[in-house]
C-alpha positions as CSV (number, residue, x, y, z in Angstrom):
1,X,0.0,0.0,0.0
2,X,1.1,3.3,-0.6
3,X,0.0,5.6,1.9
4,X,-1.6,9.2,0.1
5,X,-3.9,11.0,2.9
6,X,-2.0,13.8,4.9
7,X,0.1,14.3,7.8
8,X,-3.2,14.8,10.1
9,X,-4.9,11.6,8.9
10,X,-2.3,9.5,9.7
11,X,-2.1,10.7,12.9
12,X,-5.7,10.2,13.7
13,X,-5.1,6.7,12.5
14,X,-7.0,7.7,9.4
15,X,-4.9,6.9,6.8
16,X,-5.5,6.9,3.2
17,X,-4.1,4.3,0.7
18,X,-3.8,3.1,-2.5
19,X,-3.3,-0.7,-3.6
20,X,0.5,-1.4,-5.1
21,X,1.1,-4.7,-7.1
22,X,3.9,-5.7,-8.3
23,X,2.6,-7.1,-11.5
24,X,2.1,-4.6,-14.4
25,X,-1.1,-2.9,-15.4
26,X,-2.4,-4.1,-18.6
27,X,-5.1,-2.5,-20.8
28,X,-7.3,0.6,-19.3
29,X,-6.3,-0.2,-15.9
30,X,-2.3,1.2,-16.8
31,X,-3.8,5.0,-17.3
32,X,-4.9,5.4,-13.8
33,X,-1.1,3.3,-12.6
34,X,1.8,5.2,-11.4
35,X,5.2,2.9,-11.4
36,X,6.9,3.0,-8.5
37,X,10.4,4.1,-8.0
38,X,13.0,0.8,-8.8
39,X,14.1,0.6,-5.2
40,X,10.3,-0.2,-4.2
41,X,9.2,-2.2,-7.3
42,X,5.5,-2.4,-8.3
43,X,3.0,-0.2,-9.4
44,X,0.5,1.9,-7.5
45,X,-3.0,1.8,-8.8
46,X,-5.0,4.7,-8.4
47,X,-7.9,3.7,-9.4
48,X,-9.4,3.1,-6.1
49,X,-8.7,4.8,-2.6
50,X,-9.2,3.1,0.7
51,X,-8.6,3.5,4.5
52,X,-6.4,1.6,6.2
53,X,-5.5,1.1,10.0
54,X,-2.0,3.1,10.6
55,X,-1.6,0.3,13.6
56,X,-1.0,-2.4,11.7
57,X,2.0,-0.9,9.3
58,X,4.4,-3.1,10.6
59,X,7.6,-1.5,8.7
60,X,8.2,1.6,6.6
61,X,9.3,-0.4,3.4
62,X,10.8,3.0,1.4
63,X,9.7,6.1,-0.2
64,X,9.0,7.5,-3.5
65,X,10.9,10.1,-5.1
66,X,8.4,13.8,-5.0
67,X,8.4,13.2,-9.2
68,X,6.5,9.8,-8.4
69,X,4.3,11.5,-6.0
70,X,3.1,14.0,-8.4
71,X,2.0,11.2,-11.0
72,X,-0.4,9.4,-8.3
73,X,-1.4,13.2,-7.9
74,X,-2.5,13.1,-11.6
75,X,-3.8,9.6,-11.4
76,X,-6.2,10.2,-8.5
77,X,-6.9,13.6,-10.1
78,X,-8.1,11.9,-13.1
79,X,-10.0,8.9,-11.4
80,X,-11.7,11.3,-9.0
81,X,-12.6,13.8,-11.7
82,X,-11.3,16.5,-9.3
């Protein structure tokens, strides 16, 4: 998962996420998927947002560079017609 909601959210145990797989998107799917930086592998899909329960991160696996940040930006930008 790559975690997308801000600082505030997190802390509130709020956080917001979107899936990562490490398989490549194929067909419609790849317009709304955001590859992730060659250190973390996988791809984030922005198609769909979800919550998830900051508790039970067990490990802060890495980071993604500000560039890659700025294409899920797009992505969810696009998906949610915002």
């Amino acid at each position: 998962m790559l975690v997308v909601s801000c600082d505030e959210l997190n802390d509130a145990d709020q956080s917001i996420v979107v899936d990562v797989t490490p398989f490549s998107p194929q067909g419609p799917a790849a317009l709304l998927t955001v590859r992730l930086s060659d250190e973390l592998g996988g791809y984030a899909r922005c198609r769909t947002i979800s919550f998830a329960d900051a508790q039970r991160f067990a490990e802060l696996l890495g980071t993604v560079p500000e560039s890659t940040l700025e294409q899920v930006d797009m992505a969810l930008r696009a998906a949610l017609s915002l």
